[in-house]
C-alpha positions as CSV (number, residue, x, y, z in Angstrom):
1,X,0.0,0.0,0.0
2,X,1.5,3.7,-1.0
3,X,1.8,6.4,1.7
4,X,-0.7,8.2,-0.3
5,X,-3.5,5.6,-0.2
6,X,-2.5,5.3,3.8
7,X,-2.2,9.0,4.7
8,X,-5.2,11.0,5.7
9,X,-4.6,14.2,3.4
10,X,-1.8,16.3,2.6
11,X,-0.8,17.7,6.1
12,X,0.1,16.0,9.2
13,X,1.2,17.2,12.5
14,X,4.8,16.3,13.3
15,X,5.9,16.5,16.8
16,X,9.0,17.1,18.0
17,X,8.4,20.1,19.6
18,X,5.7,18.5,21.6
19,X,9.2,17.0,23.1
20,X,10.5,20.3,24.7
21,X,12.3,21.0,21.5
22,X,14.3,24.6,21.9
23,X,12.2,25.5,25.2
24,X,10.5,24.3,27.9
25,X,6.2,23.7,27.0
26,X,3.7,23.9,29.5
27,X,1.6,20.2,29.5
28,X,-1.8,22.1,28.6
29,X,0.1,23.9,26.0
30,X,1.4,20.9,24.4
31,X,-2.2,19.2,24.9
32,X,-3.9,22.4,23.1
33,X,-2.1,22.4,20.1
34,X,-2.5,18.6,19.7
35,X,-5.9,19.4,20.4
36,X,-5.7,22.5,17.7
37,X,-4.6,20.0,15.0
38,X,-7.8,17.8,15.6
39,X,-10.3,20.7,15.4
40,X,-7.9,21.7,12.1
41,X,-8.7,18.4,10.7
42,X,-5.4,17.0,10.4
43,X,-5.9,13.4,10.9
44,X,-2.0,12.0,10.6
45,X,0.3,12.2,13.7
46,X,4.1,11.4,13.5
47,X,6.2,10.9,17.0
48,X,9.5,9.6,18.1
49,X,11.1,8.4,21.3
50,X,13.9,10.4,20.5
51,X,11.3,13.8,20.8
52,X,12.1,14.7,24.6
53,X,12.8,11.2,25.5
54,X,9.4,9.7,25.6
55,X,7.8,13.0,26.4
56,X,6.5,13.7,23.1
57,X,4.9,10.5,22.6
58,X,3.1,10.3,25.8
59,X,1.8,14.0,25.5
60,X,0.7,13.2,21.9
61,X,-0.8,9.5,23.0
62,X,-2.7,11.5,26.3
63,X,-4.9,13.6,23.7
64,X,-5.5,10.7,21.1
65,X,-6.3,8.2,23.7
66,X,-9.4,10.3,23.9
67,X,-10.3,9.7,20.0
68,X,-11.3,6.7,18.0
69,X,-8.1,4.6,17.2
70,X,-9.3,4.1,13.6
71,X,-10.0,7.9,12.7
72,X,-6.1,8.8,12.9
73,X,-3.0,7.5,11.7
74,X,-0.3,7.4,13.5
75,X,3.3,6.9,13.2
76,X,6.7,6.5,15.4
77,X,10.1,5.6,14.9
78,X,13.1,2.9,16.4
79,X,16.2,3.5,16.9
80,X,16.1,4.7,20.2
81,X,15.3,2.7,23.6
82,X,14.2,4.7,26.6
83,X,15.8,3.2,29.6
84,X,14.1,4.1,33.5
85,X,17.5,5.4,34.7
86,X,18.4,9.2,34.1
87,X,21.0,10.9,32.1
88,X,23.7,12.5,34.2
89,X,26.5,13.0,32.2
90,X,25.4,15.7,28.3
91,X,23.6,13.8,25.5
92,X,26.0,12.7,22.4
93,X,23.5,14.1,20.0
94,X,26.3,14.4,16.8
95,X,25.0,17.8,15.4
96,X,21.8,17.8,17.5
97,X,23.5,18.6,20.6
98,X,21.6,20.5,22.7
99,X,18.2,19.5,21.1
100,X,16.0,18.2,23.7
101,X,17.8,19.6,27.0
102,X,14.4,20.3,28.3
103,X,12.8,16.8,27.8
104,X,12.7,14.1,30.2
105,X,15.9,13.4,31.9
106,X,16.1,9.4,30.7
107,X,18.9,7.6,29.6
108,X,18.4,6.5,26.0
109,X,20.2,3.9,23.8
110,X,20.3,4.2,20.5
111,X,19.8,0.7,19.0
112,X,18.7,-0.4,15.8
113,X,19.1,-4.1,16.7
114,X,15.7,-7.0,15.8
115,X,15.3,-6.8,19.9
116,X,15.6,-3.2,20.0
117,X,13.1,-3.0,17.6
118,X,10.7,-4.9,19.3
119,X,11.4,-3.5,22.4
120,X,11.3,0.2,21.1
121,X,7.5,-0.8,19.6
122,X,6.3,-1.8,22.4
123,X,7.4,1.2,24.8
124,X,5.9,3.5,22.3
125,X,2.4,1.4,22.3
126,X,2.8,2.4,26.5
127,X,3.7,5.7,26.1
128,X,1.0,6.6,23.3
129,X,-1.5,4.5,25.3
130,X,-3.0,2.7,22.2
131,X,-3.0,-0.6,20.6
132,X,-1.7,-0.2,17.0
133,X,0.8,1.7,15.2
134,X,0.2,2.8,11.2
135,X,3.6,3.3,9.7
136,X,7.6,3.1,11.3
137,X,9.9,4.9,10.8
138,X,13.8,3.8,11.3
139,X,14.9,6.6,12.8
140,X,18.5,8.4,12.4
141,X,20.7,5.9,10.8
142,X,22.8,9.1,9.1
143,X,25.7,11.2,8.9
144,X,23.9,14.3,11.2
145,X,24.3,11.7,14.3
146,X,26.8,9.3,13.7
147,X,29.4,10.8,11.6
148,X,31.9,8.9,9.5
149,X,30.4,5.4,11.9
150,X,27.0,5.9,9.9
151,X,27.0,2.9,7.9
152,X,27.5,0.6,10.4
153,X,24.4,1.9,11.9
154,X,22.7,1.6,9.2
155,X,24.3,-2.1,8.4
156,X,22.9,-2.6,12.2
157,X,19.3,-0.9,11.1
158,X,19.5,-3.1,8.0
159,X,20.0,-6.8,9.5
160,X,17.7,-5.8,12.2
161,X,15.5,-3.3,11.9
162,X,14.6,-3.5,8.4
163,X,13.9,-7.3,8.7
164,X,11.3,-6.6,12.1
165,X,9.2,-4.1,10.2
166,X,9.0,-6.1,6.9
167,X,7.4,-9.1,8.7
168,X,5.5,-7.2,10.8
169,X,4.3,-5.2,7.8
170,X,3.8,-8.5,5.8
171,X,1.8,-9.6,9.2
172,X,-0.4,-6.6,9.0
173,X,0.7,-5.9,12.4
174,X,1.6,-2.0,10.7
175,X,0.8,-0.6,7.2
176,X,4.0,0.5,6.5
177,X,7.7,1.5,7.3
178,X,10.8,3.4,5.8
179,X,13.2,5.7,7.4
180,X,12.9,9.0,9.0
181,X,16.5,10.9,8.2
182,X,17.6,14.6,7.8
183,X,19.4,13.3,5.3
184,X,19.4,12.1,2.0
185,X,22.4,9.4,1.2
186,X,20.6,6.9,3.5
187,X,17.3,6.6,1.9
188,X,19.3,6.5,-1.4
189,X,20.9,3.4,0.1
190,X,17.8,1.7,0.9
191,X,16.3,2.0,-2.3
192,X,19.8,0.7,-4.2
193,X,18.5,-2.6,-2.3
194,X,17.0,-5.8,-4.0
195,X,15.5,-6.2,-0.5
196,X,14.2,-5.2,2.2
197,X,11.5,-2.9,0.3
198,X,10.3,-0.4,2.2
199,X,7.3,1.3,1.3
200,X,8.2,5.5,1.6
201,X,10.4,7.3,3.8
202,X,10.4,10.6,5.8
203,X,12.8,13.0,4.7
204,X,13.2,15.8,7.2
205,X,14.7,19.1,6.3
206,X,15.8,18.5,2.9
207,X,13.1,19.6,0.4
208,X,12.2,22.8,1.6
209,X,12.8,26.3,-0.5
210,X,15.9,26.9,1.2
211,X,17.5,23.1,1.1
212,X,16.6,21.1,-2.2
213,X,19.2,20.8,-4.9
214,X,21.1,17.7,-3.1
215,X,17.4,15.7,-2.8
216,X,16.6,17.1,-6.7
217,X,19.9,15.6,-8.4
218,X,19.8,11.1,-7.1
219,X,17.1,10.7,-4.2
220,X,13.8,12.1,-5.6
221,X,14.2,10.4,-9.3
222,X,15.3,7.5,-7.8
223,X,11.8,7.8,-5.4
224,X,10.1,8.9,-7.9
225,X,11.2,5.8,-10.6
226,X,10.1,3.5,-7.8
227,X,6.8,4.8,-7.3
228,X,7.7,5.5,-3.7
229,X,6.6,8.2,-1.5
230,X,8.2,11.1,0.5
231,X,6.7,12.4,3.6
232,X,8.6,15.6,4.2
233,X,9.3,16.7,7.3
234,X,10.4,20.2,9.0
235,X,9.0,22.0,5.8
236,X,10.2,25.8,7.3
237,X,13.4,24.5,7.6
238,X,14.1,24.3,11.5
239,X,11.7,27.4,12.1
240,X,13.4,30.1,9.5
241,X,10.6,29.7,7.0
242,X,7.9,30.3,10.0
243,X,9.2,33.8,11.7
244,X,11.7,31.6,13.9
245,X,15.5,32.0,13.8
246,X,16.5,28.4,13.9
247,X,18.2,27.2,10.6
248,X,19.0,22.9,10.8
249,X,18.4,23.4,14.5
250,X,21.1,26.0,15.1
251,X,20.4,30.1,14.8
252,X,20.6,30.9,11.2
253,X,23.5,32.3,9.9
254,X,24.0,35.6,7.6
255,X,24.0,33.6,4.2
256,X,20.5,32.1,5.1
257,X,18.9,35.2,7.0
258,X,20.0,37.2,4.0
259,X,18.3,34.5,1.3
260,X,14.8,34.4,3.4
261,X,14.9,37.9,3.4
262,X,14.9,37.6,-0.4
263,X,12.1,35.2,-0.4
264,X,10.0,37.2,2.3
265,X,10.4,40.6,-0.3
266,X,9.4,38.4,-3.3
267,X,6.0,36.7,-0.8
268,X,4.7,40.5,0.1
269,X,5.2,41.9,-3.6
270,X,2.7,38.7,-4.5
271,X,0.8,39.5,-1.4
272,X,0.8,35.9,0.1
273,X,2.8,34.4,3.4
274,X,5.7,32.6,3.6
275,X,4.6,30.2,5.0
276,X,2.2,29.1,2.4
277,X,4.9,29.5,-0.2
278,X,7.1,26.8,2.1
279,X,4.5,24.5,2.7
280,X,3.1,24.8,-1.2
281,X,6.7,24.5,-2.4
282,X,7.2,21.2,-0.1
283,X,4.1,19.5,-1.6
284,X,4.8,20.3,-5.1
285,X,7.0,17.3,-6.0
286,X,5.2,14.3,-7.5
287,X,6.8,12.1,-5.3
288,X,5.4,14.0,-2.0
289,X,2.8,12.2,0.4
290,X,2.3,14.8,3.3
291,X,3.7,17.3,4.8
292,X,4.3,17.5,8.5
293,X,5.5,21.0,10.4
294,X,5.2,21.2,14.0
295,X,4.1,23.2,16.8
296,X,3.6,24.2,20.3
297,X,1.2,26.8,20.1
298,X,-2.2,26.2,19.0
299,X,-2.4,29.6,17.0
300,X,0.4,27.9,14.7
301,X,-2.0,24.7,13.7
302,X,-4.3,27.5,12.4
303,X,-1.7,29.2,10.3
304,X,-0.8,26.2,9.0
305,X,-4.0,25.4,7.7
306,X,-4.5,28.3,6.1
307,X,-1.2,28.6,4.4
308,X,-1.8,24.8,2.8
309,X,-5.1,26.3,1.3
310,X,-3.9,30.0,0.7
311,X,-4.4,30.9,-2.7
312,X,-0.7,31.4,-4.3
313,X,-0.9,33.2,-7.8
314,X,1.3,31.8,-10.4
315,X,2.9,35.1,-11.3
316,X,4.7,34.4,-7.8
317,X,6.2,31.0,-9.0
318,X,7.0,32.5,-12.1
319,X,9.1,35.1,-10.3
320,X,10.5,32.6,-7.9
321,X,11.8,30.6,-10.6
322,X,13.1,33.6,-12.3
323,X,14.9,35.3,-9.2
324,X,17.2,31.8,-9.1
325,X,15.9,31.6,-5.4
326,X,14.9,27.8,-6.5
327,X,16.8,25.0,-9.0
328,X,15.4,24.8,-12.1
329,X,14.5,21.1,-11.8
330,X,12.5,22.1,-8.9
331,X,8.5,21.2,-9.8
332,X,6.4,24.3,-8.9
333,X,2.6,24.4,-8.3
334,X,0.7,25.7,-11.6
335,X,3.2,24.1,-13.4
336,X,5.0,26.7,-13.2
């Protein structure tokens, strides 16, 4: 089954914030805005253990307990186990350092082992308090975290991980499974593979307006000659696209301020947001299933919404082709 016939429409909530991401949230904040998404409509939810150490998947699973299991999907990842015992010494987080300093305090191992599979399923069942999960993502296995070690994780992911989901997909225990990366060389890896197949991936980061050439050139015609799907994650680029500062988790530097400036200038001459122009841009390839920003505030589901259904004129595309601000293989809505 695709992601698109599994998938509940084009937007989903991701959330990592929901984890503490960048600040401390309030419980009933975090509960609002999953709440916000419902009355929104969105109907596809995507966690981690990674978010906050648990904490993102058991504020998600405390609002969707309340909802009927089979009016949602839902998705998680593996790859990391929460243990009971807490961190005392920093987090090696390889370029995410720093991440998730307000989340819960618990050790994690990161593990992409058949048993730490299994195990890593079943403490996310717990956490999101429900019986089922829709799709699984293999979470990580990539240069951002593990450096020049990254392939033997993913050799690990692959003899272990891989093989769990596949039979438990084949067992219809879950729809589907792929990876969830920020970057693109591992999913290109998977799909160089006679087998295991997965059946889409989630691609974090790296096809948004201000990060899309390197996905453009092997990754999405490889994708897209497979007939496999893309859910893309962290569409405004780490906040940038949204009014944050955050570029790739980090303040954004002078090159990148100075570039969203120039897309910001080109949005207000066409009179739309930016916003709507990032999340627009994101869907735009063939190969894109959903896409899933996150939040923390409830005003920000909201603005979502109405970006995804904001009226872009093409003249806008046009221009945005023509300023250079985007690669020419890039597909643009109106066919532009």
């Amino acid at each position: 089954m695709s992601l698109k016939e599994i998938l509940p429409g084009s937007l989903g909530f991701g959330t990592a914030p929901l984890g503490n991401m960048f600040r401390a949230i309030p419980d009933e904040e975090a509960a609002a805005t999953v709440e916000a998404a419902w009355d929104q409509g969105i109907r596809y939810y995507d966690t981690a253990p990674f978010y906050g150490a648990g904490l993102a998947e058991e504020r998600l699973g405390e609002v969707l307990s309340t909802k009927l299991r089979d009016s949602y999907v839902l998705s998680t990842k593996v790859g990391r186990v929460i243990l009971d015992e807490h961190e005392t010494a920093a987090r090696d987080l390889g370029e995410k350092g720093g991440l998730f300093e307000h989340g819960n305090p618990n050790k994690m191992l990161h593990v992409w082992t058949a048993e730490a599979t299994e195990r890593s399923i079943e403490d996310s069942l717990k956490r999101l308090g429900t019986e089922r999960l829709d799709i699984v993502w293999v979470h990580d296995i990539a240069q951002d975290f593990h450096g020049d070690v990254w392939l033997q994780k993913f050799e690990e992911a692959r003899t272990g991980a891989f093989r769990v989901l596949s039979r438990l997909r084949d067992e219809g225990v879950i729809k589907a499974w792929g990876l969830g990366v920020n970057r693109t060389e591992p999913i290109e890896l998977t799909l160089a593979l006679d087998e295991p197949r997965p059946d889409g991936f989630l691609l974090a980061g790296r096809y948004t307006l201000l990060d899309h050439e390197h996905a453009l050139q092997r990754l999405l015609p490889m994708a897209q000659e497979q007939g496999v799907g893309i859910v893309v994650g962290g569409p405004y680029s780490s906040g940038i696209l949204a009014g944050g500062t955050h570029f790739e988790y980090q303040q954004a530097p002078a090159e990148i301020l100075e570039r969203v400036g120039k897309l910001k200038a080109l949005a207000e001459k066409h009179g739309i947001s930016i916003k709507a122009a990032a999340l627009q841009f994101s869907l735009a390839h063939p190969v894109a299933a959903a896409v899933i920003p996150g939040a923390t505030r409830p005003s920000r589901i909201a603005e979502d919404t109405a970006a995804l259904n904001e009226n872009i004129p093409t003249a806008f595309w046009t221009d945005l082709r023509a300023s250079g601000l985007v690669s020419p293989a890039a597909p643009l809505p109106n066919n532009a």
